[in-house]
N, C-alpha and C positions, 0 to 999 in steps of 0.2 A: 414450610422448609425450616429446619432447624438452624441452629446459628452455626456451627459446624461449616453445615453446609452451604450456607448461604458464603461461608468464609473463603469455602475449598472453591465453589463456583467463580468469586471476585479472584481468587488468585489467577485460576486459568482464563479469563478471563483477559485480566489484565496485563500478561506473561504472554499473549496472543497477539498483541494489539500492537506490536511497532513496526512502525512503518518502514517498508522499503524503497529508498527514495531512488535508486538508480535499478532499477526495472528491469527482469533478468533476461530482454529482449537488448536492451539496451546495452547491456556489457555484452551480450553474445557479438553482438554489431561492432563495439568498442575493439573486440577478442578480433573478429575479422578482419578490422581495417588493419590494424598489426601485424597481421598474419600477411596481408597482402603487401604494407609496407616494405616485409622485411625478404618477400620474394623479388619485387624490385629493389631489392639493398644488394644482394647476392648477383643480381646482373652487373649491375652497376659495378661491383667490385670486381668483376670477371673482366670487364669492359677497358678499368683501369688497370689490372693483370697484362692484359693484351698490350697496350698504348707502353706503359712499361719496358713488355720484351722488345717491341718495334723499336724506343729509344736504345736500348743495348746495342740492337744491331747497327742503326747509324752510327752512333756513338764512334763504334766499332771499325769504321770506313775512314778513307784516307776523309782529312778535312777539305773538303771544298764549299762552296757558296749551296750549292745546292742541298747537301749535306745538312749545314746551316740550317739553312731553308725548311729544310724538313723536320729536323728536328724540335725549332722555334712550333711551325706547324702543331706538331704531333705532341709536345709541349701545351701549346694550348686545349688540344683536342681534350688532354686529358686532365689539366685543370678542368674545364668545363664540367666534364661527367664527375670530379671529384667533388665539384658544387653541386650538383646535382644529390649524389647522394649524399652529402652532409643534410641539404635542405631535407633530405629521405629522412636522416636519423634526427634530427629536429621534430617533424611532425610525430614519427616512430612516439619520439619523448612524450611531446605535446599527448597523443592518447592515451599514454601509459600512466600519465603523471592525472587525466579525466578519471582512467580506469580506480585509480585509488584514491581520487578525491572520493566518489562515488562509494568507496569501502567505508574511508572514514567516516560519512555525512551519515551513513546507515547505522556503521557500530556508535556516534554519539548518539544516535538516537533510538537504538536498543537499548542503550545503557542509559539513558535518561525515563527512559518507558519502564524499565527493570526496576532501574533503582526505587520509581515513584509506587512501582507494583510491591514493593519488599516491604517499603515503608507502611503503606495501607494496610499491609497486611498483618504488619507486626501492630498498629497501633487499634486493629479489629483484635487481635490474639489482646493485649492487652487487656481488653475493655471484657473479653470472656473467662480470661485467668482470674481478673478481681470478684467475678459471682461466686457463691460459694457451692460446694457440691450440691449444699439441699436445695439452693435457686434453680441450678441447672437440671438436678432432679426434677425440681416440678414443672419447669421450663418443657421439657418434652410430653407427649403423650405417651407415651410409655417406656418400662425400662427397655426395649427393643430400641425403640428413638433415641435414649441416653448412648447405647451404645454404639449404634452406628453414629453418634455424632463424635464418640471418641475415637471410634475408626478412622473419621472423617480429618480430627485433629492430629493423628498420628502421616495422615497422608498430607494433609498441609504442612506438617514438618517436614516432612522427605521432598514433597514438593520443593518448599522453600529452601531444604537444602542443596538438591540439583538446581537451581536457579541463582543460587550465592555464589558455585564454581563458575557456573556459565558464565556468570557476573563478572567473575575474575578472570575468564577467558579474552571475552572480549576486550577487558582494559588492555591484558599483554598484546592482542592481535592489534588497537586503535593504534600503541606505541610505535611496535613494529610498521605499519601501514605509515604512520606519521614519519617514522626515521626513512621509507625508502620513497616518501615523496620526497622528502629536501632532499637526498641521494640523487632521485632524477631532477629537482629544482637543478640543481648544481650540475650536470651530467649537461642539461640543456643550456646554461649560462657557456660552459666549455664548448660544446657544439658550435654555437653562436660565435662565440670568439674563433674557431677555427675557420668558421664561414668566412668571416671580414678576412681572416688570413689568404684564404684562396684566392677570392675575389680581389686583393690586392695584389697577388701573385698573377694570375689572369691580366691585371690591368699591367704588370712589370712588360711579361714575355708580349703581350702587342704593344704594348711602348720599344720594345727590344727588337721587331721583328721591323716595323716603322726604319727605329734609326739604320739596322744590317742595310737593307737596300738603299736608304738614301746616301748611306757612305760607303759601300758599293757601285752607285748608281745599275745596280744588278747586274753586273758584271764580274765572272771570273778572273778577268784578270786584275784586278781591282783588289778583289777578297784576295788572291796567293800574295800582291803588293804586300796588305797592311802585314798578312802572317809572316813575310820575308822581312818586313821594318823590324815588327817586336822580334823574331829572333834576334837579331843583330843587336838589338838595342837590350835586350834579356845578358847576353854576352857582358857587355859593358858596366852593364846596371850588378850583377854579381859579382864580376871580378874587384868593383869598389866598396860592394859591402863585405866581402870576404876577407881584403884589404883591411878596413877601420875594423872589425869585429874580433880578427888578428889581436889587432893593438890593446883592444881593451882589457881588462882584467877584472876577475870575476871568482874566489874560493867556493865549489858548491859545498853548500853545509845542510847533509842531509837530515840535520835533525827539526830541521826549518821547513819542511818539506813533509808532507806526508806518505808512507809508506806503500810501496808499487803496491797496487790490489785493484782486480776487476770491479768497475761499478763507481769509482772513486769520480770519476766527469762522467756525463750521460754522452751517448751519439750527439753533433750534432747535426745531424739530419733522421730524418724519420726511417728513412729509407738505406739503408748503406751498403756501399761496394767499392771497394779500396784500391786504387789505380795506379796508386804510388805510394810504397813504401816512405821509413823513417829512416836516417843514417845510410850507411854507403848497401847500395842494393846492385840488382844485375845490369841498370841503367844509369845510376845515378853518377859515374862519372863520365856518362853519355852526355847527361842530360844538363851538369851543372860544374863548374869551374871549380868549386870547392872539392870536387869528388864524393859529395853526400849533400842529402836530402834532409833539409830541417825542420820539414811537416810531416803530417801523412796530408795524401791528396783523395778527395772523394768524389765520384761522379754523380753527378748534379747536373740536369737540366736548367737552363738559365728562369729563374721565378723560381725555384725551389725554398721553401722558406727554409731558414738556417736557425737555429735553436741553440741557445747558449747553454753552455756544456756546464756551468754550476752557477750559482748565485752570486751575484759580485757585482762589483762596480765597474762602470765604462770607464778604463783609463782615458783612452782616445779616438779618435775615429780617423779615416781621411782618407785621400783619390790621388795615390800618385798619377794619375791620368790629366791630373790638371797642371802636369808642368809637362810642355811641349816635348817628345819625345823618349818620356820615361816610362818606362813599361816593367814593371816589378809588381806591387801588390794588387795595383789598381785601387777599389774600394775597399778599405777595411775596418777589422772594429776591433781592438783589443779592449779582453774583462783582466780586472785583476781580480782573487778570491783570497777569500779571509784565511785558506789554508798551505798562503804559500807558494799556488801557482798562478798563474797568469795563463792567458787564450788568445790565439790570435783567427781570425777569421777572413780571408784573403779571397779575393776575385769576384766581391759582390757585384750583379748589377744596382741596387739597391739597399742604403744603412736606415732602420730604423730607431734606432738611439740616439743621444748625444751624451758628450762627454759631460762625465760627473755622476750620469743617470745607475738609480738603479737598476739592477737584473733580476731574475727571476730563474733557478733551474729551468732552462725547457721553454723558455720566452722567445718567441722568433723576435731577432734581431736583426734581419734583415734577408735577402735573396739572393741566392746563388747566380752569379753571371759569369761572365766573356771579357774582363775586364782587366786591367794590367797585362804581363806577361803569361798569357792564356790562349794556346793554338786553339782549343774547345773551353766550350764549359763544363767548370768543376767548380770544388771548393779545397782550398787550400788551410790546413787546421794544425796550427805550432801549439805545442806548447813549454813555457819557460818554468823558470825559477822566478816568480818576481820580483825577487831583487836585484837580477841581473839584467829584466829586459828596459830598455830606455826609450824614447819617444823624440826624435832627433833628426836634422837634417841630413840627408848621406855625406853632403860634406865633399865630394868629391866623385867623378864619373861622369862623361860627359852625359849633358840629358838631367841626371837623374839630382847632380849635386843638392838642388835646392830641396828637393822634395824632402816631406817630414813621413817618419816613418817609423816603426818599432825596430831597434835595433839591439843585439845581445850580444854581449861576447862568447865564444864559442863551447866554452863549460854551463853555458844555462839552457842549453837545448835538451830538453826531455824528448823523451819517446811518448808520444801521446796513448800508444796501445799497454804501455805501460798502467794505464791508467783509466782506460774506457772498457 
């Protein structure tokens, strides 16, 4: 065999030879399990669609204990199946993230086989450039052999130049494969963190379902009791912060403030449907002693995780529930933000921050409950000027005087839909 040839042979040869390490049985398998994950994904979410519209419709129903009851229920049901399918999209990750280790571990070692196949072949080209025509002349047995050995070397060129592109294929394809692992690394670290979210929501709404009956003692008329108390005490507890809020003073100065535009705070809930307007609405001097509404209100299942609407600092936290018959915010959490406003977040069952802490856009900061001045559960979402709101005892009301709470005077009340 000529040298040529001997060349053109080791090329293909050695352009053959890399191995594939994840086995095209192997990804087919990999392809299936995904495939079947993502048909149990699609129930799962039809399941939690269902559980959903059932809460609308209690929601919906005069409040009674049973009502309650049901909803807490049907609350947890669909936590449950939301765990569920998270653990779905977790595993989902989990194959996806094998499926492209499996890409990468093959193209590094395409491209470790290539590279070492180019080299050889260039440092054989070498060693037959240096002879001189007349060695290679006599080198064959005839001029017929001469020149299919330059046929030979014309075709190891082409060779070796489709195999240089290829070369250069696979690096862009390893890159790309390497950028949309860390993609799903990171997609599964957020999974994970949403899991712990649920599963702490799950443990709220049966911690919540526990205390309804035991301070019930499952009775009806028990439940219309407490709801007949906080009205009353709802009464009281407004007419003194309406009062001090009056007095205070407060110039808004819009240049301090960032300019109304959709997107400006994120939801915070995942989920939204708005039950009560901002400012004086068709209820609101039904509903409140001032004759307007200084939040919007959102329906929320008790355990609903609540998500802080920008990044900021915890001014405060606190339970007017813990001074004997005040019924106002119940649980809450105010952020102040670097842009001016300030958030208030009202009727948790459940705070996870404390004051001073940082936030995160989109960080549950705790759960949606049944808490302070709350016939159902909702969440209750102000948002101020932050220079106008204060963190203060009401100072006066029966009930409520002592309790510490955010307090504004009446020009720092934003329209939240202004701004979400």
């Amino acid at each position: 065999m000529s040298t040529a040839s001997r060349i053109l042979a080791l090329v293909l040869a050695l352009c053959a030879c890399a191995p594939i390490i994840l086995f095209a049985q192997t990804a087919e398998e990999i392809r299936s399990q995904i495939s079947s994950q993502r048909e149990q994904l699609n129930a799962l979410n039809k399941e939690i669609a269902s559980y959903e519209k059932e809460l609308q419709v209690v929601g919906a129903k005069k409040q009674t204990l049973q009502s309650a009851v049901n909803s807490l229920d049907l609350s947890v049901k669909r936590t449950q199946t939301k765990i569920r399918a998270i653990q779905n999209q977790i595993s989902t990750t989990e194959l996806e993230i094998q499926e492209l280790s499996g890409h990468i571990i093959n193209k590094e070692e395409a491209i470790s086989v290539d590279s070492a196949a180019i080299a050889e072949t260039i440092r054989r080209m070498h060693e037959t450039a240096n002879a001189s025509l007349v060695e290679m002349v006599l080198a064959n047995n005839s001029m017929s052999d001469f020149w299919d050995d330059t046929e030979n070397t014309i075709r190891i060129q082409d060779t070796m130049h489709k195999h240089a592109t290829s070369l250069e294929v696979a690096k862009i394809e390893l890159t790309e494969d390497r950028d949309a692992e860390e993609k799903k690394r990171e997609q599964l670290v957020s999974q994970r963190s949403n899991l712990k979210s649920e599963e702490q929501s799950l443990a709220v709404q049966k911690k919540e379902q526990t205390a309804l009956l035991t301070q019930t003692k499952n009775q009806e008329s028990n439940y219309q009791a407490i709801i007949a108390q906080k009205t009353a005490a709802k009464k009281t507890f407004e007419s003194a912060l309406n009062d001090l809020e009056s007095k205070l003073q407060f110039t808004l100065d819009p240049s301090k403030l960032p300019a109304a535009g959709k997107g400006i705070l994120r939801w915070p809930l995942d989920n939204v449907r708005i039950t009560q307007q901002f400012g004086r609405t068709a209820d609101s001097g039904r509903l409140y002693s001032s004759g307007t509404h200084n939040g919007v209100d959102f329906a929320a299942s008790i355990g609903t995780p609540v998500r802080a609407a920008l990044s900021g600092t915890v001014m405060a936290t606190g339970n007017t529930d813990a001074i004997s018959g005040c019924y106002s915010y119940g649980k809450w959490v105010l952020l102040k933000h670097a842009n001016g406003l300030a958030t208030l977040y009202a009727h948790l069952s459940q705070i996870n921050v404390a004051e001073g802490g940082s936030v995160s856009t989109g960080q549950t900061i705790g759960y949606s409950g049944n808490t302070g001045y709350a016939t159902g559960p909702h969440l209750h979402f102000t948002v101020y000027a932050a220079g106008a709101v204060q963190v203060r005892p009401l100072g006066s009301g029966k009930g409520c005087h002592a309790a510490v709470m955010p307090v504004s005077a009446q020009s720092g009340y934003l329209n939240p839909l202004d701004y979400l």
